[in-house]
C-alpha positions as CSV (number, residue, x, y, z in Angstrom):
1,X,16.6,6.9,-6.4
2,X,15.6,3.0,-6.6
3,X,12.8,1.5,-5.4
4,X,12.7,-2.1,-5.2
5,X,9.2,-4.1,-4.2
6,X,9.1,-7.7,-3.4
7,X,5.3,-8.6,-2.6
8,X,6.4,-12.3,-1.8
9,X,8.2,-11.1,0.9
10,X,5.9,-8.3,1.6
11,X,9.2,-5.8,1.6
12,X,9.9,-2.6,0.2
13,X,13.3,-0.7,-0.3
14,X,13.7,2.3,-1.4
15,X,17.6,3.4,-2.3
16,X,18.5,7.1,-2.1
17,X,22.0,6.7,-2.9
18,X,24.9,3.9,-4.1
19,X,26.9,4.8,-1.3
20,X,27.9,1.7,0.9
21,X,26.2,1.3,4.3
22,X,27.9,1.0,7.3
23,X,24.9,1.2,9.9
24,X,21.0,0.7,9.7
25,X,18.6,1.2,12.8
26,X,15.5,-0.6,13.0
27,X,12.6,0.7,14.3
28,X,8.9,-0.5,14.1
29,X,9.4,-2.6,10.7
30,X,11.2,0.8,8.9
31,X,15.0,0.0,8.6
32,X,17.3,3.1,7.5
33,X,20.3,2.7,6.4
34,X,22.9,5.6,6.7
35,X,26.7,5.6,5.3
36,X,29.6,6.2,7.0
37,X,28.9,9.8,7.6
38,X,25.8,9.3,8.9
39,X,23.4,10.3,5.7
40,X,21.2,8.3,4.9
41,X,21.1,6.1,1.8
42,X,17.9,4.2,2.0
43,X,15.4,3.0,3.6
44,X,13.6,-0.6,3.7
45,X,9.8,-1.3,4.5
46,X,9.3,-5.1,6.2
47,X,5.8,-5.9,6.2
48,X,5.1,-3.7,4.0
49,X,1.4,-4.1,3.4
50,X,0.7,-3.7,7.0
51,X,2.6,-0.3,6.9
52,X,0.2,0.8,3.9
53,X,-2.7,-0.1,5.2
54,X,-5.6,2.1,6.9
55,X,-9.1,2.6,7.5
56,X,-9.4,5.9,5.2
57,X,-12.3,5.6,3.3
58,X,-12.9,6.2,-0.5
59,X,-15.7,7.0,-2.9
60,X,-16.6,5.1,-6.2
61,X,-14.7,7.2,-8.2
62,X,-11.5,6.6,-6.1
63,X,-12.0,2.8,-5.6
64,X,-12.4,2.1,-9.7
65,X,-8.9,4.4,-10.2
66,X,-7.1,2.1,-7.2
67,X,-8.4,-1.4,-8.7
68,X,-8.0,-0.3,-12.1
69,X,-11.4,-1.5,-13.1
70,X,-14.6,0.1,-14.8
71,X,-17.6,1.7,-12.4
72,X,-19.7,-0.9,-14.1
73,X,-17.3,-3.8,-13.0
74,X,-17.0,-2.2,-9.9
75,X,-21.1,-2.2,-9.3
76,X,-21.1,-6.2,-10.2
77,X,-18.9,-7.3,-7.9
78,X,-20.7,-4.9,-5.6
79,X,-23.6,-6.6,-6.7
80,X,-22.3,-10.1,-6.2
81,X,-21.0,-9.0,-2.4
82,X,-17.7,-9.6,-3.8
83,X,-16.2,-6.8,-2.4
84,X,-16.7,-4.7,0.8
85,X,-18.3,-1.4,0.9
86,X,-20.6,0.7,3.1
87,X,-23.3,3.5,2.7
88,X,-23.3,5.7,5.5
89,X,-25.5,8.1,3.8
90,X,-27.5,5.5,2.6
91,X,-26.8,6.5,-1.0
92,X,-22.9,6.3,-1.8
93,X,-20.7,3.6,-1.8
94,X,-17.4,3.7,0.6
95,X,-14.9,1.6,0.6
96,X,-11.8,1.2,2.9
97,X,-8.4,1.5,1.5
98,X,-7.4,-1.3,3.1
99,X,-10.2,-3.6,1.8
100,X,-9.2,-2.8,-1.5
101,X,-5.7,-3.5,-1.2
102,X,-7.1,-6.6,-0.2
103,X,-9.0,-7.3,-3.0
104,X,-6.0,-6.2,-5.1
105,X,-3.8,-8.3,-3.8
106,X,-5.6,-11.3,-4.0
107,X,-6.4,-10.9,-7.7
């Protein structure tokens, strides 16, 4: 399998075999793509950031393993309201997935 990500186009493929197409449906931004026999040899994401993205929610510990950063980086851009968060316990942090992807992204 090949996977093939283009973030300035915001598309991901995802290649399951070398087999020529012959037909693709589309279908909400997914495109498969099957042979002649009807298997299918990959599929392509357009959009693809869109697709990704929810509103699940994520502790500390979660966020600073998605961005790749430190808890004590994490807590001064916290601090410097650089980066989204909520505390519906009114203790610990929560973050949306999406928000950090975000954040991510932007670099």
């Amino acid at each position: 399998m090949k996977v093939f990500h283009r973030p300035e186009l915001d598309y991901l493929s995802l290649d399951f075999s070398s087999e020529p197409e012959a037909k693709t449906s589309y279908e909400n931004g997914i495109i498969v793509r099957y042979d002649k026999k009807g298997h299918v040899v990959g599929i392509d994401i357009t959009d693809s950031m869109n697709f990704f993205l929810s509103n699940d929610t994520v502790d500390m510990k979660q966020a600073v393993r998605i961005l790749g950063f430190s808890e004590s980086t994490m807590r001064r851009l916290i601090k410097n309201k650089k980066i989204k968060f909520t505390k519906p316990n009114g203790k610990d942090y929560q973050f949306k997935k999406s928000d950090l992807i975000l954040f991510k992204k932007a670099g």
